[in-house]
C-alpha positions in Angstrom: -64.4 161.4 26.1 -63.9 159.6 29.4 -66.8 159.7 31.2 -66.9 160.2 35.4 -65.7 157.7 37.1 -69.0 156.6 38.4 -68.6 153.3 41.2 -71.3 150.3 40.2 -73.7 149.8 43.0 -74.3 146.3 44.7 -77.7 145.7 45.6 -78.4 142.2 46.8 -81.7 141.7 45.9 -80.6 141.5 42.1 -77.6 139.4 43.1 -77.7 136.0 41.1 -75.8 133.0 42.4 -72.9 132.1 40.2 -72.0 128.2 39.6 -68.6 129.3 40.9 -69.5 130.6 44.5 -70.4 127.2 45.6 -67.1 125.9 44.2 -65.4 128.9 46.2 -67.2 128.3 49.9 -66.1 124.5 49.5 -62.7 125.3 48.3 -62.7 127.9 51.4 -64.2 125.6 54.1 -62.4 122.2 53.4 -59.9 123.1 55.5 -59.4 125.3 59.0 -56.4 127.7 57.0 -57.5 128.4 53.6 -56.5 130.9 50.9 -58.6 131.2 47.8 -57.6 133.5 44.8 -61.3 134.5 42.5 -59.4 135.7 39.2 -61.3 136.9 36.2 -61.5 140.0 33.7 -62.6 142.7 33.4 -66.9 143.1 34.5 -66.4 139.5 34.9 -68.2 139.7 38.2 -65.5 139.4 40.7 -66.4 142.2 43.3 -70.4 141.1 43.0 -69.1 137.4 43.4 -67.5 138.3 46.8 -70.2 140.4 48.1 -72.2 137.8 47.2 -70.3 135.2 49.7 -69.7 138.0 52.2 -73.7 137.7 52.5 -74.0 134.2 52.5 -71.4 133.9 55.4 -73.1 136.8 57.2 -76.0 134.2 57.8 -74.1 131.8 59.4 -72.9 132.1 63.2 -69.7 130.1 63.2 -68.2 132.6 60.8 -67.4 136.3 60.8 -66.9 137.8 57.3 -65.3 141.0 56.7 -65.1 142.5 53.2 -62.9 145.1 52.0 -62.8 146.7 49.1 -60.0 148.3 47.7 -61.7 150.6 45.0 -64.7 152.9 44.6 -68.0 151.1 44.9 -71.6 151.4 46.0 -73.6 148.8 48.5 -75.7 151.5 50.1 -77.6 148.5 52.1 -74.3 147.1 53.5 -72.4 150.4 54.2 -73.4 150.9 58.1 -72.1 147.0 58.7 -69.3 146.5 61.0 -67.3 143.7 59.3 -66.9 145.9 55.6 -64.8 148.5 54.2 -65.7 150.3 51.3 -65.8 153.4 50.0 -67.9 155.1 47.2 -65.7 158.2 46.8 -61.9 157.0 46.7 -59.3 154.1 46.2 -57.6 152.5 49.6 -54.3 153.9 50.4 -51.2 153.2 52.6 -52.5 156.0 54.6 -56.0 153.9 55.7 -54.3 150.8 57.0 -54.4 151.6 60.3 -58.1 152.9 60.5 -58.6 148.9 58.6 -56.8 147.2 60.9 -58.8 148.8 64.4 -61.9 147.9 62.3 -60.8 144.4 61.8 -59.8 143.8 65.3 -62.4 145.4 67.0 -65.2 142.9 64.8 -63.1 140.1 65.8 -63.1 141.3 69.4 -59.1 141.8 69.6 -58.2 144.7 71.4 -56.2 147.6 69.2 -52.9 148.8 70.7 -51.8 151.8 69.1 -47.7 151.9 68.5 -45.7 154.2 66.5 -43.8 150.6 65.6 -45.5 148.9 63.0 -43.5 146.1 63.3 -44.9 145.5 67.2 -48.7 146.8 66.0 -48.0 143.6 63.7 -46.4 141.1 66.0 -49.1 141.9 68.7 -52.1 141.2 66.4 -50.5 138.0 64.8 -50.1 136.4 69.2 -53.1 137.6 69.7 -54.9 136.0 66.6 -53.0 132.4 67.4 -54.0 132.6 70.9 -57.5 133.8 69.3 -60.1 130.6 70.9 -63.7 131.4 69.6 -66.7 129.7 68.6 -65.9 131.2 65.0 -64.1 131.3 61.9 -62.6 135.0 61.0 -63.1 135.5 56.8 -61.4 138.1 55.1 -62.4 138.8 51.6 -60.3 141.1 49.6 -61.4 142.4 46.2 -59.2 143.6 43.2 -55.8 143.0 45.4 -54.1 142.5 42.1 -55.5 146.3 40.6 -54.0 147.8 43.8 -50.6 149.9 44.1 -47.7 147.7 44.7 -46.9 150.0 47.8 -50.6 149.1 49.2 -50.6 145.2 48.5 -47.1 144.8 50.2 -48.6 146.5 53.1 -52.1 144.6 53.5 -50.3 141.7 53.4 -47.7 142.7 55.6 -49.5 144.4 58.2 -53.0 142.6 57.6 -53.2 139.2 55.8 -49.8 137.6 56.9 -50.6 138.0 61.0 -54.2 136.9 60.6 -52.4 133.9 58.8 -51.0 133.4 62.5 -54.5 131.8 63.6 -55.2 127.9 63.6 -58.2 128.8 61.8 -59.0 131.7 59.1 -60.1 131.9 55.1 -59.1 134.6 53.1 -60.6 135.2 49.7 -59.5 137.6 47.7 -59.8 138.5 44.0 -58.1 140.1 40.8 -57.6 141.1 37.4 -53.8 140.6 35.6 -51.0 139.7 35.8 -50.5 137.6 39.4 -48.6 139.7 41.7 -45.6 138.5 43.5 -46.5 137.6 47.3 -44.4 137.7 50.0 -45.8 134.5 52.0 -45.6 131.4 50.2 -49.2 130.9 51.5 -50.5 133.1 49.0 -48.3 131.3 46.0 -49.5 128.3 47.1 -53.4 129.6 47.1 -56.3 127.5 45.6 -57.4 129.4 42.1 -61.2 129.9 40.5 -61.2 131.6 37.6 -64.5 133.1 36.8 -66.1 132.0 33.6 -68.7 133.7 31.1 -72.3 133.4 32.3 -74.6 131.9 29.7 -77.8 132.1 28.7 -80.1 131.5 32.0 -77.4 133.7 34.5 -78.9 136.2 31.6 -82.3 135.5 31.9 -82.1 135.5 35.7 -80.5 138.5 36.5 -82.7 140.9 34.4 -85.9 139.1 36.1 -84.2 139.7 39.3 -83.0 143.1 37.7 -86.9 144.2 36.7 -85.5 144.7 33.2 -87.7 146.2 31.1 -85.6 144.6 28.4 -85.9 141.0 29.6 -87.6 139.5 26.3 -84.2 140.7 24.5 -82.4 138.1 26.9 -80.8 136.2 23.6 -79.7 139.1 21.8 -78.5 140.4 25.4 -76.7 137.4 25.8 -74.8 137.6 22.5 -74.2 141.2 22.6 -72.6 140.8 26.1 -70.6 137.8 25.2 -71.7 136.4 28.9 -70.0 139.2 30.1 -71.7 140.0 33.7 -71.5 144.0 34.0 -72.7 144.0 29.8 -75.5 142.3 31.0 -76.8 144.4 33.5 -75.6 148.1 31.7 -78.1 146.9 28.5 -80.3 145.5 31.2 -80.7 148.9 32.5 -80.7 150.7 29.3 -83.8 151.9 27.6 -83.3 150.1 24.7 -80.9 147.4 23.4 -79.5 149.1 20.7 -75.6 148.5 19.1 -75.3 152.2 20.7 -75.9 151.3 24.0 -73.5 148.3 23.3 -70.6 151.0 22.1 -71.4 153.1 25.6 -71.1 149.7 27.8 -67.9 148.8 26.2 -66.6 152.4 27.0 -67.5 151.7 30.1 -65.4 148.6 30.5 -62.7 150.4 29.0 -62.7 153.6 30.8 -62.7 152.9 34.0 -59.4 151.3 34.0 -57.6 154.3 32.5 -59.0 156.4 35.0 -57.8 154.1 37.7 -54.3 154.9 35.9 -54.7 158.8 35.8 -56.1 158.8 32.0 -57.6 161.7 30.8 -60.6 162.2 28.0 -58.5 164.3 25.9 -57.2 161.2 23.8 -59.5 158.5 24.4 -61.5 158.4 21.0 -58.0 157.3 19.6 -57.1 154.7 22.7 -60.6 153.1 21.9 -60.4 152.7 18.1 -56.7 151.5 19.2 -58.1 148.8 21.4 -60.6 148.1 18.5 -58.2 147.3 15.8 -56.3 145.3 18.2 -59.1 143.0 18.8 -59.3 141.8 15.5 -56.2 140.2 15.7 -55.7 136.3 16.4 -53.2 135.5 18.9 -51.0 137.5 20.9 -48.7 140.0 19.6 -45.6 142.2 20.1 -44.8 145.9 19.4 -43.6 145.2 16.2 -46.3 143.3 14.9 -48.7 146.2 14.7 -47.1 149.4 14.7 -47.2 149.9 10.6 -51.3 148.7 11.5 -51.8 151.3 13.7 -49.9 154.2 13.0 -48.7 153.6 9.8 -45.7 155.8 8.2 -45.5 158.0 11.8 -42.0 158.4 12.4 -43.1 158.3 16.5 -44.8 154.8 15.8 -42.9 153.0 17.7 -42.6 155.6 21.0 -46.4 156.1 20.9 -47.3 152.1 20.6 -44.6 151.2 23.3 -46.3 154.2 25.5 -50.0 152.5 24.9 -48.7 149.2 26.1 -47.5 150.4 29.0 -50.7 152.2 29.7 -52.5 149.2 28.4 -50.9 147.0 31.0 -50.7 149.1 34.4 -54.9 149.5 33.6 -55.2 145.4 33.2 -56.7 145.7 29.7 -54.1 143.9 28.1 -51.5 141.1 29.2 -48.6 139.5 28.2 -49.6 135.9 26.9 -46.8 133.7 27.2 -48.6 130.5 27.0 -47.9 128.5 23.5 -45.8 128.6 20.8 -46.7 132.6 19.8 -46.0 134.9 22.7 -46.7 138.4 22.8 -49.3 140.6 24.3 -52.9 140.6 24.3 -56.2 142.3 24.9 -58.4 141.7 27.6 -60.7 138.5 26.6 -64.2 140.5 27.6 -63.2 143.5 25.5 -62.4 141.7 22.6 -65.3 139.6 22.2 -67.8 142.4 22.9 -65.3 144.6 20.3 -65.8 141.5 17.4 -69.3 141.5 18.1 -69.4 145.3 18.2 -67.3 145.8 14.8 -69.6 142.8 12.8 -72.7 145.0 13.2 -70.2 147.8 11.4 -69.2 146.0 8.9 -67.4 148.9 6.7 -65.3 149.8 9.9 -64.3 145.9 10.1 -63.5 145.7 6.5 -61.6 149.1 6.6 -59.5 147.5 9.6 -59.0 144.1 7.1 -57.4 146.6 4.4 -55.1 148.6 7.3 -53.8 145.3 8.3 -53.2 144.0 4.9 -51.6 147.0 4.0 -49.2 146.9 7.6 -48.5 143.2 6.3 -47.1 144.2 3.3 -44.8 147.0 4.9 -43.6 144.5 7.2 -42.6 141.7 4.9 -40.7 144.7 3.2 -38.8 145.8 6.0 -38.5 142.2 7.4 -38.5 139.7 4.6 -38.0 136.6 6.6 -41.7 137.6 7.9 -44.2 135.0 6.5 -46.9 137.2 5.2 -49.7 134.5 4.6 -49.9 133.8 8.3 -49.7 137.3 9.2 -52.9 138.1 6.6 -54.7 135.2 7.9 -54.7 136.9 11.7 -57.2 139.1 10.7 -60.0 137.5 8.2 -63.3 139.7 8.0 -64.6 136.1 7.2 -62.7 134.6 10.2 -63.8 137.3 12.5 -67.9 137.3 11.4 -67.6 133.6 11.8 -66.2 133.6 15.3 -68.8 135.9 16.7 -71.6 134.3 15.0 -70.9 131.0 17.1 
């Protein structure tokens, strides 16, 4: 079942500093216009990451940050600040762009003129921001802009991002999951990229001492279990135990969310997660075709129902299409699929169950499509392969 769509909290105190944020602030600061882009998957960090520079600009006078987060999430100690926008209760709409924009002016010290005109709203703020002389440096950093409705990014960047591009001096940092969305201003095309990598073995260590983790002597098995996967890490850092359990609720976790982001409901989610599951096991990127005799063997609606869980697959982020190489075809979110392989090698009659339900797929396939070359679609899942993998 899907559970509640509970928000993580940020609290700063447990915040450990990523290799990447220094990377970020110089990338940011090297020049007076800046525009840098944080990508990474899902839990990978990317909201804690930006919070985390919001803070460490907050302490210095020549800039003014100002967060804003586009989905439910919990800072209880930075809620009552001026230069933030976030919400524990709902997603940003359309509807709350003007409400962000008098916030926005009135940190920078701009004064708001109401219009029924957009368009002059718009062209007023972008004078007023070139004409803007101050001692400081305006930052905007925008999390999960990519996640958001394509009817809400359009508008931020219309109404929000493009005029404050007007000024001789801003950095805007924003972050996101996915597929890159089509920007408007070739600013943003033209952005600098960091792409958020998994944490290893001292991040680990460090964030359940700065966590108070009663688990913090299971650091190694923590850090192989999460697959140096950040929000993992701290769900079997709180957990009472470190059990292969508590592993199977944090990957629900990593999955759910999403959906519900989507409008998923609990009523078919114990088949959407073993789904997911059997599509981890397989090596390289796939298409529709590939896995439909895997997955729902002789159903006659196999092919409606798998071209319906891509789509929901995709709109939630939890799966892209990879067309990098000489294979392209879609494929699951890197973060779920490690924690999956190392989830599925401590059930190792569930893994070799999948093994025979991909063999068997395989050999419907090269049936139906002869020209298919069934040794290298058998050798895409290998139990052998696949214990091997998550062992290193």
């Amino acid at each position: 079942m899907l559970a509640e769509n509970t928000p993580r909290v940020f609290k700063s105190n447990e915040v450990v500093t990523r290799q990447e944020v220094s990377e970020i602030l110089l990338k940011a600061e090297k020049t007076k216009r800046s525009i840098v882009i944080v990508e990474g998957d899902r839990g990978a960090g990317k909201t804690y990451t930006l919070l985390s520079i919001y803070l460490n600009y907050l302490q210095k006078k020549k800039f003014k940050p100002f967060f804003i987060g586009l989905f439910p999430y919990e800072a209880p100690e930075l809620i009552k600040e001026d230069s933030i926008w976030l919400s524990p209760e709902k997603k940003f709409t359309t509807a709350d762009i003007p409400d962000l924009l008098r916030k926005i002016t009135t940190y920078l010290g701009i004064e708001f003129v109401e219009s029924l005109d957009p368009e002059n709203q718009r062209e007023y703020l972008a004078k007023r921001l070139a004409g803007l002389e101050t001692g400081f440096r305006p930052i905007i950093l925008l999390d999960s802009i990519y996640e958001s409705d394509e009817s809400v990014r359009k508008q931020i960047e219309k109404d929000i991002l493009s005029p404050l591009l007007a000024s001789s001096q801003v950095t805007i940092i924003l972050s996101g999951r996915g597929k890159r969305p089509i920007w408007i201003a070739p600013e943003f095309r033209d952005a600098e990229y960091v792409k958020l990598q998994s944490v290893d073995e001292q991040f680990v260590l460090s964030q359940l001492q700065k966590m108070n983790s009663k688990n913090e002597g299971e650091y190694k098995q923590i850090m192989q279990w999460s697959a140096g996967c950040p929000l993992v890490v701290r769900l079997l850092g709180e957990a009472e135990q470190v059990t292969i359990d508590k592993l199977s609720e944090a990957i629900d976790i990593l999955i759910e969310d999403p959906l519900l982001e989507k409008g998923a409901n609990g009523s078919n989610y114990t088949e959407v997660r073993e789904t997911i599951q059997k599509l981890a096991l397989i090596r390289g990127p796939f298409r529709e075709l590939d896995v439909v005799y895997y997955l729902y063997g002789d159903n006659l609606d196999g092919r409606s129902r798998i071209n319906k869980l891509v789509k929901l697959l995709l709109a939630s982020h939890l799966m892209e299409w990879d067309d990098i190489g000489e294979r392209r075809g879609y494929k699951v979110n890197e973060t779920i699929t490690r924690t999956l392989r190392i989830w599925l090698k401590e059930n190792p009659a569930l893994l070799k169950k999948y093994q025979v339900d991909w063999e068997d797929a395989v050999n419907r396939l090269t049936i139906a499509y002869p020209s298919v070359n069934r040794d290298e679609y058998l050798d895409r899942i290998s139990y052998n392969n696949i214990v091997a993998s998550v062992a290193k």
